[in-house]
C-alpha positions in Angstrom: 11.6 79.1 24.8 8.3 81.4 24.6 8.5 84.2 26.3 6.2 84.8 29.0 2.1 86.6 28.5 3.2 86.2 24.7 -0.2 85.0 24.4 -3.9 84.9 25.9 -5.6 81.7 26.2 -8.1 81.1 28.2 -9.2 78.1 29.7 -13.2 78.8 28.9 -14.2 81.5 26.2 -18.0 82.0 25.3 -17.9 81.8 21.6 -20.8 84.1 20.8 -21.5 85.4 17.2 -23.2 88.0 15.8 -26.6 85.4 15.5 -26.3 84.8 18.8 -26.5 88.7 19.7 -29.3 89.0 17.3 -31.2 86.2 19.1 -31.1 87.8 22.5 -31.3 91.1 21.1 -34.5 89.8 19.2 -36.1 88.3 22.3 -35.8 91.6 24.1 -38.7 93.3 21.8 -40.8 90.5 22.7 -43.9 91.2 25.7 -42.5 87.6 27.9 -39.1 87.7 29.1 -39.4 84.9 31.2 -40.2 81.4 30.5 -41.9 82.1 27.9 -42.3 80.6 24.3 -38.9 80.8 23.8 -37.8 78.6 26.5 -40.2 76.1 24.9 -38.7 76.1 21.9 -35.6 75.4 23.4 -36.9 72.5 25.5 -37.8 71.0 22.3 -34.9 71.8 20.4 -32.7 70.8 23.5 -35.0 66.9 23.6 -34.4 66.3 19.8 -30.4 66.9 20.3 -30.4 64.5 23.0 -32.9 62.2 20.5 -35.5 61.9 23.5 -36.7 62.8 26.6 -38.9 65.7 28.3 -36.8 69.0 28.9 -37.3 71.7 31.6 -35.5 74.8 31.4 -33.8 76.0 34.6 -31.7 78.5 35.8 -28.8 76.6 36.3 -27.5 72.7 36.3 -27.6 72.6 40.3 -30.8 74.3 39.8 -32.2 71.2 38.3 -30.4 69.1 40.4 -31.8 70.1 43.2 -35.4 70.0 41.8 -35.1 66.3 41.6 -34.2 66.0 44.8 -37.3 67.9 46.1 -39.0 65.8 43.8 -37.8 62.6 45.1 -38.8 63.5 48.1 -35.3 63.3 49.5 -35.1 64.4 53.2 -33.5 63.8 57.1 -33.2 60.1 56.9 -32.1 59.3 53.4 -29.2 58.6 52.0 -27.7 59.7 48.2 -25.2 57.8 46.9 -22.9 59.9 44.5 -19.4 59.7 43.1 -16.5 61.2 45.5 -15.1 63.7 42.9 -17.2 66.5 41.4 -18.3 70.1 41.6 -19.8 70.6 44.9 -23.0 71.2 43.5 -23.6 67.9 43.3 -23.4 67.6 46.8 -25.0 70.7 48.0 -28.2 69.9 45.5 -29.2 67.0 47.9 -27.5 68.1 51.3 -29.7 70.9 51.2 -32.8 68.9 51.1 -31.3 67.5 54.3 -30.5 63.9 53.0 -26.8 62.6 53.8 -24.4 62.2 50.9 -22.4 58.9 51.3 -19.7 59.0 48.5 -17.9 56.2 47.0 -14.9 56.6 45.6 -14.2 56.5 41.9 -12.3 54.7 38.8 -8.2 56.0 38.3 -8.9 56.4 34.7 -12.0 58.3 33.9 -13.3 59.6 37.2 -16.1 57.9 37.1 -18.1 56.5 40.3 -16.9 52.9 40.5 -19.8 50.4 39.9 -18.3 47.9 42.8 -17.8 50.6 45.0 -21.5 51.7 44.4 -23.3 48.4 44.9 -21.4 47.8 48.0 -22.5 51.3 49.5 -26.3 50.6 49.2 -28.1 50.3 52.4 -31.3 50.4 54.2 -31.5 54.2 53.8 -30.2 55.0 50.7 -33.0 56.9 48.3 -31.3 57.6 44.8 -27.9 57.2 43.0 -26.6 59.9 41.2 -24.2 59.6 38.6 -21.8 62.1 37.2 -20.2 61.9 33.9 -16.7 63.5 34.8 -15.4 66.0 32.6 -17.4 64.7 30.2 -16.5 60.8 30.0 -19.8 58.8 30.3 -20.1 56.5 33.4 -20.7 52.4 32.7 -24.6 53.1 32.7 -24.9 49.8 31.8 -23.8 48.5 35.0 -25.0 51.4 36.9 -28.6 51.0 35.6 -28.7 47.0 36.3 -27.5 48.2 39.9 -30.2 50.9 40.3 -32.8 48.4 38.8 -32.0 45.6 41.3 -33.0 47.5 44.2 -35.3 50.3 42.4 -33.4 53.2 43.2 -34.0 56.4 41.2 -31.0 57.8 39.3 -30.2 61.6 38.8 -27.6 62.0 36.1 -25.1 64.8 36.3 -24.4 66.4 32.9 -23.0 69.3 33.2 -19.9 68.6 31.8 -20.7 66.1 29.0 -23.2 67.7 26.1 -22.6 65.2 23.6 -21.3 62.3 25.2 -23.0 59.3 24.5 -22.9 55.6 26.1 -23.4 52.8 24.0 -24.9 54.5 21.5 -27.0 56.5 23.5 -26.9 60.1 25.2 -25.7 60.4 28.3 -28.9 62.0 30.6 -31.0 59.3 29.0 -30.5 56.2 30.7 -31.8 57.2 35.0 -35.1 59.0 36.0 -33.8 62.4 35.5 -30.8 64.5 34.2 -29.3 67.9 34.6 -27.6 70.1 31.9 -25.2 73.0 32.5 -24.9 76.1 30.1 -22.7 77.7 32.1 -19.9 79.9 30.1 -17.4 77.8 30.0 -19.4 75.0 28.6 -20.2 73.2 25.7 -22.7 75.6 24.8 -23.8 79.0 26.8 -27.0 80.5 27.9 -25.1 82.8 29.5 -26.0 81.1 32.7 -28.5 78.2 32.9 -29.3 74.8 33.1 -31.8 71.7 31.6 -33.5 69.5 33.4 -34.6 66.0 31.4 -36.5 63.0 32.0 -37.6 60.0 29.7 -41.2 60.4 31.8 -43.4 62.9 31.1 -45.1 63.5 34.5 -42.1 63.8 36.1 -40.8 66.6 33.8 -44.0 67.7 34.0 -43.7 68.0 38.2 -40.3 69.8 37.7 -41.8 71.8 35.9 -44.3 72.7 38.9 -41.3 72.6 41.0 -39.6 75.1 39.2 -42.2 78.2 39.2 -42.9 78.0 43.1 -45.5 74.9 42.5 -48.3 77.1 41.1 -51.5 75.1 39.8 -51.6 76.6 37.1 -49.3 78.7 34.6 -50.2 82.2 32.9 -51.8 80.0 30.3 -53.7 77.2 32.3 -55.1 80.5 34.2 -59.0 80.9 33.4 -59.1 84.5 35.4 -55.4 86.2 35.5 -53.9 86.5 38.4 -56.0 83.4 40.1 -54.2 80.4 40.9 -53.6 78.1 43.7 -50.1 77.0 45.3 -50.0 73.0 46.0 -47.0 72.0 46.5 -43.2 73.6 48.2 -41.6 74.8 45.1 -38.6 77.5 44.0 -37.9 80.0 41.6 -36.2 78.1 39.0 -36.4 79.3 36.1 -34.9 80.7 33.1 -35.6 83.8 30.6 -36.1 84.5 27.6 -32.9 86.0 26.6 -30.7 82.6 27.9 -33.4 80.9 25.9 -33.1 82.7 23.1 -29.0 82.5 23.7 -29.1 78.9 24.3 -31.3 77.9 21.0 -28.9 79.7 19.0 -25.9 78.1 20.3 -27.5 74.2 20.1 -27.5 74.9 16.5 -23.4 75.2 16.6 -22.9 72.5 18.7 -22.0 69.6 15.9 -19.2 72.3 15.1 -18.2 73.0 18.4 -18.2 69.3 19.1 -15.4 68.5 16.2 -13.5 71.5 17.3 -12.9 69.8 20.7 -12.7 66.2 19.0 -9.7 67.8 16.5 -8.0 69.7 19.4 -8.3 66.5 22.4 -6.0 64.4 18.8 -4.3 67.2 18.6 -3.1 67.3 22.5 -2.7 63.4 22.1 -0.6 63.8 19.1 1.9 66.3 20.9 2.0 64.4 24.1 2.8 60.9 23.1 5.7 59.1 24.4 6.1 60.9 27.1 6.4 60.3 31.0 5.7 61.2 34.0 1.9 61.6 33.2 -1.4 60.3 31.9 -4.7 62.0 30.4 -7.9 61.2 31.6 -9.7 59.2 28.5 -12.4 56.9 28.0 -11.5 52.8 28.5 -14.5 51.1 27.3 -15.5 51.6 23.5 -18.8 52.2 24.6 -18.0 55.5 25.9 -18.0 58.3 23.8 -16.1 61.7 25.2 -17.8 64.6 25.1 -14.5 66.4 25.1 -14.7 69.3 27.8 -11.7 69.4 28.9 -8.4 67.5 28.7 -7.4 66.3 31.9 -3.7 65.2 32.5 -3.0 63.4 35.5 0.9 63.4 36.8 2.2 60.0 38.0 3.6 60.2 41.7 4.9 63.6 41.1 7.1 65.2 43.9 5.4 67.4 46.3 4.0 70.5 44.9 4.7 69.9 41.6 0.9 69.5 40.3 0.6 73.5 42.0 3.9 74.7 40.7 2.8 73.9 37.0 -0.8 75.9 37.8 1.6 78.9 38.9 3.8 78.9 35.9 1.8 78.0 32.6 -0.6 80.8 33.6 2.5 83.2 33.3 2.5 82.3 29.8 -1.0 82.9 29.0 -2.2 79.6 29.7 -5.4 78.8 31.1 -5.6 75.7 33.7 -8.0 74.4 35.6 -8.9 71.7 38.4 -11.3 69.7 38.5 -11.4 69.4 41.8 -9.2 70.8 44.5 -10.3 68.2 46.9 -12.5 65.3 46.8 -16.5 66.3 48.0 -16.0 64.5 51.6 -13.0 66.7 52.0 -13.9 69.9 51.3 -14.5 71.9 54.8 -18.0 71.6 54.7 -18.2 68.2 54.7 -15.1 66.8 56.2 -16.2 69.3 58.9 -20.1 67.6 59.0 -19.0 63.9 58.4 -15.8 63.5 59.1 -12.7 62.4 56.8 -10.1 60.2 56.7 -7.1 60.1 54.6 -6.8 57.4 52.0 -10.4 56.4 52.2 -11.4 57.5 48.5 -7.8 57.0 47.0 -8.5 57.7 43.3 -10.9 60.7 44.0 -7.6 61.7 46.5 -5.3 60.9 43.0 -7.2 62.4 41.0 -7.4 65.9 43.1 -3.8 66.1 43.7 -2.0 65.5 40.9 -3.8 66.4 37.7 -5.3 70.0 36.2 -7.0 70.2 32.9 -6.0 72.2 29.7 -8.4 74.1 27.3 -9.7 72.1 24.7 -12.7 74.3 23.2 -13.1 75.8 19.8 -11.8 79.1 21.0 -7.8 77.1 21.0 -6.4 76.7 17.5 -3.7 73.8 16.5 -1.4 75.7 16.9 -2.2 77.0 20.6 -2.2 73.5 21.6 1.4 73.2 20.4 2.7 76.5 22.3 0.5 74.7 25.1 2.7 71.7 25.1 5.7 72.8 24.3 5.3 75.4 27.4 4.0 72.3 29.5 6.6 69.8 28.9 9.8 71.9 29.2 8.4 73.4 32.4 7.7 70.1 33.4 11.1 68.8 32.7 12.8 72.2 34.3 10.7 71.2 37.5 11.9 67.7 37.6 15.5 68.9 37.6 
């Protein structure tokens, strides 16, 4: 048996090089620090990774998120459909616009919103569907899409977790009205913090756009005398800099190798952990869904009581980085069981899903042979646990 803090692995790690300092370093010396030309360039670069679409830098995923909303129009009266498991962002990026979330409850083996569940959810007041790809699996977008078109509901996609990912052939974030991206640190790529907003239709990247710099008529460059300009709309402060433009650029250009890393270590895991019981990882179950390979997620079948938190207690002793993803299923966190009320057993696979799994590190920051110590750690504390 290891012995305990022998090593440091973390469950996210930046991986920043010395091109990526010289990038932001670079942008520094440059007159525009804020969306400037080189959060253009990363728009671009950002569209032709996805292989379409019209980008909009933001500061962050929810950021974006909740410019769709405001661009919807969502408000008192409207209802959002959305998946019962994610980050609360999801939720919060459309509560605050002061429309109701009604959450449906999701699939057992991906963590996807359930198509069936969706379609039966849609009522006189619902305004949009949006669709998260959980920890980066793709949704059914297929299904989803002939559901949205049927009754001409706008979709938002939630992509923060799954750069990469790709459904039939096609990028996730390119199949509903809009999409949001997440550069957060312990993502597939980093902007230090940040998010992308995209859209197949130009005016309505072009209206985010608006939205994002307090819904000014005109930018510094539209501007015929500085400093004059008109305000025509509600809008935020959304946007990003220079330096997490520069950042981000830099990092898009690693992403193929970052992408294999996770690909090589997500076999890796698999190879390690077959034949054994007591648990199941989270994977794609339709060939048309490509992982993105954030995280792996291991889900423990009927475990006893407190086992799921015993394991985050101990492999962390051992210099293993865990995660969840997410404590509690939206509806139940306080805020909204609080709001809306909750009842036990009413989103049983978002409930499953909460409770008994946690998600190892699979970025390019874990070598092979992390992922053994990782297993090897995992399934002898498991089996001491059982006992």
């Amino acid at each position: 048996m290891f012995e305990k803090n022998s090593r440091e692995i973390p469950f996210g790690k930046p991986m920043i090089n010395d091109v990526d300092r010289a990038q932001v370093a670079k942008s520094l010396q440059d007159p525009i620090l804020t969306h400037g030309p080189r959060c253009e360039l990363f728009e671009s670069t950002f569209a032709n990774f996805l292989g379409g679409g019209n980008c909009v830098t933001t500061s962050s995923c929810t950021a974006a998120l909740h410019l769709f909303n405001m661009h919807i129009n969502t408000g008192p009266g409207d209802e959002v459909i959305l998946p019962a498991i994610s980050h609360v962002a999801t939720a919060h990026a459309l509560e605050i616009t002061g429309a109701k979330p009604i959450f449906v409850d999701c699939d057992q083996y991906t963590g996807n919103i359930d198509p069936n569940a969706l379609a039966s959810a849609i009522g006189k007041a619902t305004r949009a569907i949006c669709v998260v790809h959980y920890n980066g699996i793709p949704a059914d977008m297929t299904s989803i899409m002939a559901i949205a078109n049927k009754y001409g509901l706008p979709v938002l996609e939630d992509c923060a977790t799954s750069l990469g990912g790709t459904w039939d052939g096609t990028h996730v974030g390119l199949f509903g009205d809009g999409a949001a991206f997440s550069f957060y640190p312990a993502k597939h790529i980093t902007s230090a913090e940040g998010g992308m907003f995209s859209s197949q239709c130009a005016s309505t990247a072009t209206a985010i756009k608006r939205l994002r710099g307090f819904c000014y008529d005109r930018s510094l460059n539209e501007r015929k005398l500085p400093g004059i300009y008109d305000v025509n709309g509600l809008g935020m402060n959304f946007r990003m800099s220079e330096m997490q433009a520069a950042l981000g650029t830099s990092q898009l250009k690693r992403a193929p190798a970052f992408f294999s890393a996770r690909l090589r270590n997500f076999n890796a895991y698999k190879e390690c952990l077959k034949d054994q019981d007591g648990f199941r990882i989270l994977e794609p179950v339709d060939p048309r869904s490509k992982n993105s390979y954030y995280c792996l997620t291991v889900v423990l079948n009927k475990p006893k009581p407190g086992l799921r938190n015993d394991l985050l207690a101990i492999l962390p002793t051992y210099g293993i980085g865990v995660s969840v993803h997410y404590p509690h299923p939206l509806p139940r966190l306080k805020y909204y069981r609080e709001k809306y009320g909750y009842i036990n057993g009413t989103f049983q696979n978002a409930e499953l899903i909460s409770d008994t799994s946690f998600n190892f590190p699979l970025g390019p920051h874990v070598s092979e042979d992390d992922i053994y110590y990782i297993c090897e750690i995992f399934l002898n504390t498991l089996q001491d646990l059982k006992e």
